[in-house]
Each structure stands twice: as structure tokens, then as C-alpha cells.
C-alpha positions as a printed Julia matrix, in Angstrom:
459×3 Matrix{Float64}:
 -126.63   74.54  -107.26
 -128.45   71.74  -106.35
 -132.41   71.37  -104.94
 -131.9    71.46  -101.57
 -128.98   74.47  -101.38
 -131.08   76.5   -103.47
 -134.2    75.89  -100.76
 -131.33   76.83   -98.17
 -130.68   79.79  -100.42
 -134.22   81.1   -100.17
 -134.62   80.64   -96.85
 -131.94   82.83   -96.28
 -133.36   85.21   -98.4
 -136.26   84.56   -96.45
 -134.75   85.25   -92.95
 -133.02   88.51   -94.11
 -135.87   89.98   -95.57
 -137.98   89.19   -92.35
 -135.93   90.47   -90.28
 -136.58   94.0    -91.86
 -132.98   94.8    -93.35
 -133.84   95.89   -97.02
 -136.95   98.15   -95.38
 -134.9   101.42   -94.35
 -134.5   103.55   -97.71
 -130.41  104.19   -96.36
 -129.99  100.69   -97.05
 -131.56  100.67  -100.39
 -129.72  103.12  -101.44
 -126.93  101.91  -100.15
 -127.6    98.69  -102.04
 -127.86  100.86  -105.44
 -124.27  102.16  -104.64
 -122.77   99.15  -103.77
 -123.84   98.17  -107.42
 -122.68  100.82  -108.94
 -119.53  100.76  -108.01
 -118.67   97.08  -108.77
 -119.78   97.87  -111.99
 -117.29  100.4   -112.84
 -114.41   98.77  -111.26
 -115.47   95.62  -113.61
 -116.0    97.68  -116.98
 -113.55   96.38  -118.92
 -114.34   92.93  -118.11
 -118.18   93.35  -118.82
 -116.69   95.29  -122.41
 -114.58   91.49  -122.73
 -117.43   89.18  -122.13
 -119.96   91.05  -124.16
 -117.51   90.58  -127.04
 -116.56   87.06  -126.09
 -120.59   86.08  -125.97
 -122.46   88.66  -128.92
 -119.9    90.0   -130.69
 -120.57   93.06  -129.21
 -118.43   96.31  -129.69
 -117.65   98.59  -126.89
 -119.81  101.04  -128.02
 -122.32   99.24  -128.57
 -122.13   97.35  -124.93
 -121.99  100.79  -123.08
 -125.17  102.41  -125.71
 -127.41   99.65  -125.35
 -126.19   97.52  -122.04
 -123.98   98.82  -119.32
 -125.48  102.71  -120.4
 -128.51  101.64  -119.74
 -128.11  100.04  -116.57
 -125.9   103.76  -115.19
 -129.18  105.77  -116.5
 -131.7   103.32  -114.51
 -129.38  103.17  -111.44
 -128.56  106.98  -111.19
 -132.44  107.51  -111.71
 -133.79  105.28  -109.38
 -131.02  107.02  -106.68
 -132.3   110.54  -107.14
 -136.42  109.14  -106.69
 -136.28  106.24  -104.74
 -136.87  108.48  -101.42
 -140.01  110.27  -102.92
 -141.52  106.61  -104.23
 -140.95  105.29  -101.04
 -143.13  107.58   -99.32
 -146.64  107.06   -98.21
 -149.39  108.74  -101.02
 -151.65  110.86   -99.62
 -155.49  109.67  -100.74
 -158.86  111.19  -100.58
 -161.38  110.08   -97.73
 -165.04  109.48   -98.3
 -167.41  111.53   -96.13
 -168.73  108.05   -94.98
 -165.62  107.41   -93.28
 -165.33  110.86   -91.58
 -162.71  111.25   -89.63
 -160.05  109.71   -90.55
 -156.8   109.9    -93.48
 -156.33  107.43   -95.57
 -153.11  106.59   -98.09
 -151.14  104.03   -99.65
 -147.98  102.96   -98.12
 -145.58  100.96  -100.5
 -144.82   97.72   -99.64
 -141.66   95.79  -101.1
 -142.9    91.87  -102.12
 -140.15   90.17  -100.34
 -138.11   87.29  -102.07
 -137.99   87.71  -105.75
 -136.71   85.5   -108.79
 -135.19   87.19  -111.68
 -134.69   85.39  -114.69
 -132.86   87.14  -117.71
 -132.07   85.92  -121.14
 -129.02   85.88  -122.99
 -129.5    88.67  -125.87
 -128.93   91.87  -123.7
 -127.62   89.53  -120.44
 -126.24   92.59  -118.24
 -128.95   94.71  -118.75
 -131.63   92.44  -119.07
 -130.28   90.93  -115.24
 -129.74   94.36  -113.88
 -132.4    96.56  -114.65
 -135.46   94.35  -112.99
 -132.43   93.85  -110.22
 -132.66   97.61  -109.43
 -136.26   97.83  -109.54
 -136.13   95.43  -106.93
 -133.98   96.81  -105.06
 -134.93  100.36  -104.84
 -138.45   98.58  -103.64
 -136.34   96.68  -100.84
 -136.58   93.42  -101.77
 -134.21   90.72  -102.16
 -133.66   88.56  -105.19
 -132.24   85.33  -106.74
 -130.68   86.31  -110.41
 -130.98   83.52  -112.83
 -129.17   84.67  -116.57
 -128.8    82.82  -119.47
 -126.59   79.94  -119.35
 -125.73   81.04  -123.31
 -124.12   83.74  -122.53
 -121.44   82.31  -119.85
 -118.69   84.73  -120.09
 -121.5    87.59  -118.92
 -122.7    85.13  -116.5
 -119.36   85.17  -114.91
 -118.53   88.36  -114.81
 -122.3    89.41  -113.57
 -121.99   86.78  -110.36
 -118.72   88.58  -109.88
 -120.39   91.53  -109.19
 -122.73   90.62  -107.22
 -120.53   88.54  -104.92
 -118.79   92.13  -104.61
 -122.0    93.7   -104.16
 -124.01   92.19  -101.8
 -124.81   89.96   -99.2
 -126.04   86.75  -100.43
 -129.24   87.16   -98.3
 -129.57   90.08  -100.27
 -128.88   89.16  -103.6
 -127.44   85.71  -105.18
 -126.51   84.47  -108.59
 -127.71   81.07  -109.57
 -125.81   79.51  -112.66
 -126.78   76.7   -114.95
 -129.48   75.56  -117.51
 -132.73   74.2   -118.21
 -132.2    71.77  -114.61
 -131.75   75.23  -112.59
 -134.38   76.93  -114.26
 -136.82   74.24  -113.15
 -135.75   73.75  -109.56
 -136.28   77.7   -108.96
 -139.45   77.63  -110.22
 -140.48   74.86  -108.28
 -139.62   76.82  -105.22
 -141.59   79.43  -103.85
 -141.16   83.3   -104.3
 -143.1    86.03  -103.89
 -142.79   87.32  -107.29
 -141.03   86.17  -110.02
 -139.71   88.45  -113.3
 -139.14   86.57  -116.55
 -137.52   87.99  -119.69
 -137.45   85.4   -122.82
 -139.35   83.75  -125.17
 -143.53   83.26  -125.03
 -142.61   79.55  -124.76
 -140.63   79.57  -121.05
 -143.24   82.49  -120.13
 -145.88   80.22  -120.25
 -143.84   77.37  -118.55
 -143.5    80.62  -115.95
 -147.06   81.0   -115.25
 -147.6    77.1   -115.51
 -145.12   77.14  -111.96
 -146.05   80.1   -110.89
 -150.01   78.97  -110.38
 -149.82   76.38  -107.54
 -148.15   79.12  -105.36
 -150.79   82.01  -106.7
 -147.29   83.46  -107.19
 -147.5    87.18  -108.89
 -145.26   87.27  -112.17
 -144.39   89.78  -114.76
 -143.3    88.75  -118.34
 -141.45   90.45  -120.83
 -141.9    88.34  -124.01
 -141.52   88.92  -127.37
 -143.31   88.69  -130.9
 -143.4    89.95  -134.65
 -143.14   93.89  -134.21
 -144.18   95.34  -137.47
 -142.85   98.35  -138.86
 -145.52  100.27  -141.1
 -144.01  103.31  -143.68
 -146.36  105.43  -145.46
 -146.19  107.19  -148.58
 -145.84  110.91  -146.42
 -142.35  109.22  -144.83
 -139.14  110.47  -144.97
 -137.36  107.5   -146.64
 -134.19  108.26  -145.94
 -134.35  108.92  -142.45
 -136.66  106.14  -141.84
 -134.48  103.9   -143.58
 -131.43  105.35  -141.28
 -133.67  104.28  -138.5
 -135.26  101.45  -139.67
 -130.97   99.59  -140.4
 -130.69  100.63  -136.62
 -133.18   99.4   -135.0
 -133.23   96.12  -136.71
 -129.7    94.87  -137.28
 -128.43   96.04  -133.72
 -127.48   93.2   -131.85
 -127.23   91.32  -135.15
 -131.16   91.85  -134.6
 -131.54   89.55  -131.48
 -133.36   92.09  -129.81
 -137.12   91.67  -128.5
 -138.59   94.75  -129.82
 -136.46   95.25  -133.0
 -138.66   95.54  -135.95
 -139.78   91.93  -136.94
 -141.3    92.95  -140.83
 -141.26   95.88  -142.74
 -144.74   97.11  -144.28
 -144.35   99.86  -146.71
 -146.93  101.61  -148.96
 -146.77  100.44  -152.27
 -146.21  103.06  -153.9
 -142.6   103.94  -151.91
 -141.72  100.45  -152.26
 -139.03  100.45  -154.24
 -137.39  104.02  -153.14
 -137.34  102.63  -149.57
 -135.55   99.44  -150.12
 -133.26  101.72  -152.17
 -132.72  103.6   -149.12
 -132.63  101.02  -146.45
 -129.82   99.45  -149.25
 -127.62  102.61  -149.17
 -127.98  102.86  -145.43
 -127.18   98.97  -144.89
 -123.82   99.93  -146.63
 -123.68  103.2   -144.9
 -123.44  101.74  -141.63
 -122.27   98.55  -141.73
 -119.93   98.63  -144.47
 -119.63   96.38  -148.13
 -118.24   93.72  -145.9
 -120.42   93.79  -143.0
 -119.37   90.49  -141.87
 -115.67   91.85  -141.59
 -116.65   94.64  -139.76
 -115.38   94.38  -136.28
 -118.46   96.81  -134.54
 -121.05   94.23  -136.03
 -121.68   90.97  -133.86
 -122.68   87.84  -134.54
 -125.22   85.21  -133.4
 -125.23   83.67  -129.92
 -124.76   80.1   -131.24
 -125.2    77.44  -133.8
 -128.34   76.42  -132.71
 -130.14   79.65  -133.69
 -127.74   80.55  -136.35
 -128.94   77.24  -137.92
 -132.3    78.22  -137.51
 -131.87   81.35  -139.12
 -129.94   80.53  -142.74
 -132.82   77.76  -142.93
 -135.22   80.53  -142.57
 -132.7    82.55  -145.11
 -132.4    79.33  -147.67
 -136.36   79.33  -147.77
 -136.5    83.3   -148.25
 -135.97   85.28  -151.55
 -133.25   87.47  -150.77
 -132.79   91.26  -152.23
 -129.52   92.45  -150.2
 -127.13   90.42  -148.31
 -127.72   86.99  -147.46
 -123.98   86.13  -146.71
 -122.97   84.14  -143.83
 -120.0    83.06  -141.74
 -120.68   79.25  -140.54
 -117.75   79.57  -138.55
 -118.06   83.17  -136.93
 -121.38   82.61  -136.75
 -122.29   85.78  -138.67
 -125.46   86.44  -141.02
 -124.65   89.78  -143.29
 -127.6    92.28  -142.41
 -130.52   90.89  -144.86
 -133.17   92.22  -147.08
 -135.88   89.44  -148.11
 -138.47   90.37  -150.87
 -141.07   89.98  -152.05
 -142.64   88.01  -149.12
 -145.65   86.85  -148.53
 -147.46   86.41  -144.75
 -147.73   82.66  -145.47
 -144.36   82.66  -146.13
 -142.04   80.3   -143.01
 -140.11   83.73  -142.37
 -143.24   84.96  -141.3
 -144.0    82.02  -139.02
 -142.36   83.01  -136.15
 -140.27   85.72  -134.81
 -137.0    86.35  -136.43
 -134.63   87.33  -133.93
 -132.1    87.77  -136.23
 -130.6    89.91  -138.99
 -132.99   89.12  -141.7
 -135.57   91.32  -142.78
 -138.56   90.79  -145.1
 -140.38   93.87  -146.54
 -143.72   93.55  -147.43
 -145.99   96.05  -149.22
 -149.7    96.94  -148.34
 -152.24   99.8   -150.1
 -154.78  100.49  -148.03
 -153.74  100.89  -144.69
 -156.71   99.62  -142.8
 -156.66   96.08  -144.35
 -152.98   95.97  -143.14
 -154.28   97.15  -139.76
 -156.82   94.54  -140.0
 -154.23   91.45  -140.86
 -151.63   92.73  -138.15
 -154.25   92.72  -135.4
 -155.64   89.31  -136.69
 -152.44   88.43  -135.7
 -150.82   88.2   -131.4
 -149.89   91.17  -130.52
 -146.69   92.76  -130.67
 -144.39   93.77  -128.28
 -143.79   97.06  -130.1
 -144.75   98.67  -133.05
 -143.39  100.92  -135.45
 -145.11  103.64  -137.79
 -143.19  106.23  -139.75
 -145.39  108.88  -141.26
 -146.46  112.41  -141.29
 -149.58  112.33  -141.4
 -151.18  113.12  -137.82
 -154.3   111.52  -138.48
 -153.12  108.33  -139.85
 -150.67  108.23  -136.59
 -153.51  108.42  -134.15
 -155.63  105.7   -135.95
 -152.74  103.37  -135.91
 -151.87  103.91  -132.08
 -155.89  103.69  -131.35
 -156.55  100.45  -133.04
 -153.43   98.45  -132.6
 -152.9    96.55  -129.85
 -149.06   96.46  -128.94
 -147.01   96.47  -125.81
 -144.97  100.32  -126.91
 -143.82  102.1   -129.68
 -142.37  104.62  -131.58
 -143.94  107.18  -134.53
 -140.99  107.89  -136.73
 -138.15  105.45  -135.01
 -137.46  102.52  -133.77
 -136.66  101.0   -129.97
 -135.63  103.73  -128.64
 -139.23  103.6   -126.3
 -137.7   101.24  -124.17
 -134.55  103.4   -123.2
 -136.35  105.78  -120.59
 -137.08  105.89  -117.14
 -140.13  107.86  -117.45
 -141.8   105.44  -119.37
 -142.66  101.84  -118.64
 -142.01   99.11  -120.79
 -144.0    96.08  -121.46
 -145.94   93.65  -123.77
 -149.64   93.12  -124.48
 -151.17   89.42  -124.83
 -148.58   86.95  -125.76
 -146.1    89.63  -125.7
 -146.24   89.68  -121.87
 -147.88   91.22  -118.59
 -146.43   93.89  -116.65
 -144.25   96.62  -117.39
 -141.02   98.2   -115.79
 -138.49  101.13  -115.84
 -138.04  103.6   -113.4
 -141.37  104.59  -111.2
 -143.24  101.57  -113.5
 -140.59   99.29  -112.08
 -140.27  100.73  -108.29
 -144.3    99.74  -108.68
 -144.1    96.4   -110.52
 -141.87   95.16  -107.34
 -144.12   96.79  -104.74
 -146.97   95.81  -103.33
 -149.29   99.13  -102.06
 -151.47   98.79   -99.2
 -154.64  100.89   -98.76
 -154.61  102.19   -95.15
 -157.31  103.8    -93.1
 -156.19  106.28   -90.01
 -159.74  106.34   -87.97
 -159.95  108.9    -85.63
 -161.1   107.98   -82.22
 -162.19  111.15   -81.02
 -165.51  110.86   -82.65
 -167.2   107.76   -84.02
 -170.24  108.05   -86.31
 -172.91  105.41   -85.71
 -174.62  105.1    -88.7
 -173.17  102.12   -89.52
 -174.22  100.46   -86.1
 -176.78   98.08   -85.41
 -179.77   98.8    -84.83
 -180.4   100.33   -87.83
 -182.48  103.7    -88.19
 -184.56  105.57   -90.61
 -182.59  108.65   -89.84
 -179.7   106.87   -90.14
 -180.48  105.62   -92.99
 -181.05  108.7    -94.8
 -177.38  109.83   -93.63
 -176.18  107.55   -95.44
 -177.86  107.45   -98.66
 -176.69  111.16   -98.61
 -172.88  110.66   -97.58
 -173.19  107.48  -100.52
 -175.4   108.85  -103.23
């Protein structure tokens, strides 16, 4: 899509929203529906691209994508009516009479740009949000994931009206002429890089944006852990999705003392789930493409393995890995993996580890597997992270009751469920004055009586 069709594009975003279609909550909903069901006449063929792009089994594609995206839609149906309503707020005695409350206001044109790790939910979640907020929105996905492209602009063809919603397709050129165009509000999921290069566009139009970045999100085990469950938890958390997922755990920091026990157990439970032959194992997926696979066996070749290590040039599949020992200076440590390799460090007293971990960004998430309820609540005080989870991993972002978002270079903003309804809203603070009486201290000329009334209704 070229400059000037997208402008045309916009504009009839523009016109559609202005002319007040996505305000009544029937059509909303209605909206929601229409999604809904396009989605579940097109499961099989989001099941086929997800394979065809990740690697992904079906299991996996319905647990951590198109499961997700049923649990946000069916929640945001059964609330949207109650966050849509006007709040109810207190009224100072100063402004007697008169009610006062917030009203929800949707944005109006919105750009959503996913990335190419989770590309169905990572499009369709914000797209609900948005939605259930009544606004309308240009969906930009990763071009490197093309097969869930297509299938996604499918949908929405099905779905809605393009004044409503509309798919734009292509690469770095696309991604540049939306953001040269102006939105309302934009939402960008990806790396820190493009989310800067997000707010660098965004600025000249004082455009509002949320970003959902990324970063190194450590996982800290203590000696009071159970290993073998937090091992269990630990092999899920990081090698789903071949570990190209934003809030997987980067690094492992275990006590010293339960060093060796744990990568015993995170060992057994590599082979447990995966299999001897992970990379033969058709429920395990593989990297997006040769670019980052290339990127990761250098980062592999410069890393001391203890488990794994095999590759597949040709599939494009790294075995799930277990580096050790590893320093922080050490390249692995350089950047965020995004990938199935993970290096296990070791740490003895656990405020020095706090210390070097918040020296560092901050995290998107961050892990801690303990039992000690003390030691918990110092970690969660002191750290500064986006979420997280005491005794598992990721599973904070799967809720609608939560919302879920980064911290410094991790991002701004959060969404999910209410958190998202808001993050796509704008609420205005509204005054109801009465007219049947009018107080006049607040009229010139000023009085000392007056005066006094007010430092009472103030004070």
C-alpha cells in the first residue's frame, strides 16, 4: 500500500469514526462478534500458518495464541457494557451543587503494530482493546511471519468494514509511511530499537503511544526452592516458542549452593518434555529465520555449553540449551536472547545480585522462585520490572484481570482486559452544575466574608 492510499485509508478511518458509528456499545459488541466468529470458521488455517511460520504445534497455537485471543474476546464481551459507563466521582463542597464523573472516551483512529513471535495474538489482543473502547484501527503485523499475515487480513476482510478496521501488509517501507501519518494513538509491540523509532514519529504529532518492549528477564532460585518444580517451570517458560517470547526468562540466577541440583533438574526436565531428540520432536518449533538463527549459534559458538547445543541449519532449529558457567560480561549476556539458549549463573548473597540486576534496564518481567516470604517481598519491593511471577514463569501475562506492561526500556503502558479498555480510552472529567442555585464566592468583587467561605470549603 502505497503513501497516498494509506492517507486515503485513514481518512476513511477518519470519516467513519466521526461520524459516530463505533460510539453505540451494540456496535462494539457487535464488532467483538463479528471477530469471533471469523476466527473459528478460519481455525484450521490459523493452526496451518502458525506451523508454516514458528513451527508451532496445535496445541501450542490454541494455549498460547488463538486461546488467548477467545479468553480476551469472551471477557471483554461480558464487561464492555459496565466499562463503558460513566463513573460516578465525588464533588468538592466548593463546587456545591453539582455531580461530577468521568465519561470514557474512545481515542479515535488507532495504529497497531504487532511483531512476528506471537503474530495472532500479539495483532488481536490490542485489536480488541480497541475495539471494545470504539475505536477504529489500522493493523500492521510482522512481515516475517507472512503465512499469519495472510490468514489474519483474511479475517479481518471477513470481519469488518475497512473504515473500521484494515490490514496493512509489507516491511520496513510500510512501517515508515504509517508512522509518518497521523493517528491518535499508536500501540507498538517489538523490540526497544523500533519503540524508540515509535516515539521518535510519534513526537511531531504529540501522538499518545504505548510500548510493549522487551529486555533480559532474570529468573532468581533460592536455596528454600523446590527444584524440581521450578525446574518443570523454569523448561516451560523459557523454551516455549523455541524461547522467542518477550517475557520468557532471559538468565537463570540460582543460589550457589543449589547450583548443581538445579541444573540437574532443569536437565531431566529438558528431556522430560522435549524428548532426547528435541530437534525431531514435531511439538517443538523452530526459529523464525536465518537471520536470527544466525545470530543465535554465534551467540551459542561464543557460549560454554552444559546441555544441548545442537542445531538444524536447515530446519532452522536450536536444541533447548543450557550455557554454564557464564559470566555477566560474557556476549550472551549482551543483549536479549530471544531464543532457546539459556545461561545459568550463580549468586550468594542475594542483595548484591539485586544490586547488579537493577544496575542493569529493567526487565519486562521477573522471576523469583522461593519460599521464603520475606525474601519474596524484598525482591518485588526493590526491583524494578514491568510483571512477574513468585514460583513460575509467564503465566502473569495470560489474565484479563491483570494488566501487562514494561517499566523503562521495557516499555510504557500496559493492557489486558479493563487495563486495555483504559489504555485505548481517553476519560473526560465532567462537571453537572446545577443552575438552581449559584454560589458567589467565587465572584468578583471579592469579600472578607467570602473569603472566609472559602478558606473553610478549601482548607
Amino acid at each position: 500500500m502505497k503513501g497516498s492510499q494509506l492517507q486515503e485509508q485513514i481518512a476513511a478511518q477518519r470519516a467513519y469514526f466521526q461520524a459516530g458509528k463505533t460510539l453505540p456499545i451494540e456496535n462494539r459488541i457487535a464488532a467483538l462478534h463479528s471477530l469471533k466468529a471469523a476466527l473459528q470458521r478460519h481455525e484450521s488455517d490459523i493452526y496451518q500458518a502458525l506451523q508454516a511460520d514458528l513451527g508451532k504445534s496445535q496445541a501450542e497455537s490454541y494455549l498460547c495464541e488463538l486461546g488467548m485471543v477467545y479468553s480476551e474476546l469472551s471477557y471483554m464481551l461480558r464487561h464492555v457494557k459496565k466499562f463503558s459507563r460513566d463513573r460516578r466521582a465525588a464533588t468538592p463542597l466548593a463546587q456545591f451543587a453539582a455531580r461530577s464523573y468521568v465519561m470514557p472516551s474512545p481515542r479515535g483512529v488507532t495504529l497497531i503494530m504487532s511483531p512476528w513471535n506471537y503474530p495472532l495474538m500479539l495483532t488481536l489482543d490490542p485489536l480488541i482493546d480497541a475495539l471494545a473502547a470504539g475505536n477504529t484501527a489500522v493493523l500492521k503485523p510482522s512481515a516475517y511471519a507472512p503465512e499469519t499475515c495472510r490468514v489474519l487480513k483474511t479475517i479481518v476482510e471477513e470481519a469488518f468494514e475497512p473504515g473500521l478496521v484494515c490490514l496493512v501488509t509489507g516491511g520496513r517501507e510500510e512501517n515508515q509511511q504509517l508512522l509518518h501519518q497521523t493517528f491518535d494513538y499508536i500501540f507498538f509491540t517489538g523490540s526497544a530499537a523500533v519503540g524508540k523509532e515509535v516515539l521518535r514519529c510519534a513526537a511531531p504529532h504529540l501522538t499518545p503511544v504505548s510500548l510493549e518492549l522487551g529486555g533480559k528477564s532474570p529468573c532468581i532460585v533460592d536455596a528454600t526452592a523446590d527444584l524440581k518444580l521450578a525446574a518443570r517451570r523454569i523448561v516451560f517458560g523459557k523454551f516455549l516458542n523455541c524461547g522467542q517470547t518477550c517475557v520468557a526468562p532471559d538468565y537463570v540466577c540460582c543460589e550457589e549452593s543449589v547450583a548443581q541440583p538445579l541444573m540437574e533438574a532443569l536437565r531431566a526436565e529438558i528431556i522430560r518434555q522435549f524428548g532426547t531428540d528435541p530437534l525431531h520432536n514435531p511439538d517443538y518449533g523452530k526459529i523464525i529465520n536465518e537471520k536470527h538463527f544466525a545470530r543465535l549459534t554465534q551467540l551459542l559458538d561464543s557460549s560454554s555449553v552444559l546441555f544441548g547445543g545442537d542445531t538444524d541449519p536447515a530446519a532452522l532449529k536450536i536444541a533447548p540449551t543450557l550455557v554454564s558457567p557464564c559470566t555477566w560480561e560474557a556476549p550472551i549476556m549482551a543483549e536479549e536472547i530471544f531464543g532457546p539458549l539459556l545461561p545459568i549463573l550463580t549468586y550468594r548473597s542475594l542483595d548484591e545480585l539485586l544490586e547488579t540486576i537493577n544496575a542493569r534496564p529493567h526487565p519486562l518481567a521477573l522471576y523469583f522462585f522461593s519460599e521464603d516470604k520475606q525474601a519474596i517481598r524484598h525482591v518485588t519491593q526493590v526491583c524494578p520490572f514491568g510483571g512477574g511471577c513468585i514460583n513460575d514463569t509467564i503465566i502473569h501475562l495470560a489474565t484479563p484481570y491483570m494488566g501487562f506492561g514494561g517499566v523503562g526500556n521495557s516499555g510504557m503502558g500496559a493492557y489486558h482486559g479493563k487495563v486495555g479498555f483504559d489504555a485505548f480510552s481517553h476519560h473526560k472529567s465532567i462537571v453537572d452544575k446545577k443552575t438552581w442555585m449559584d454560589l458567589p464566592m467565587r465572584y468578583q468583587p471579592y469579600r472578607d466574608f467570602y473569603q472566609k467561605l472559602v478558606k473553610l470549603f478549601l482548607h
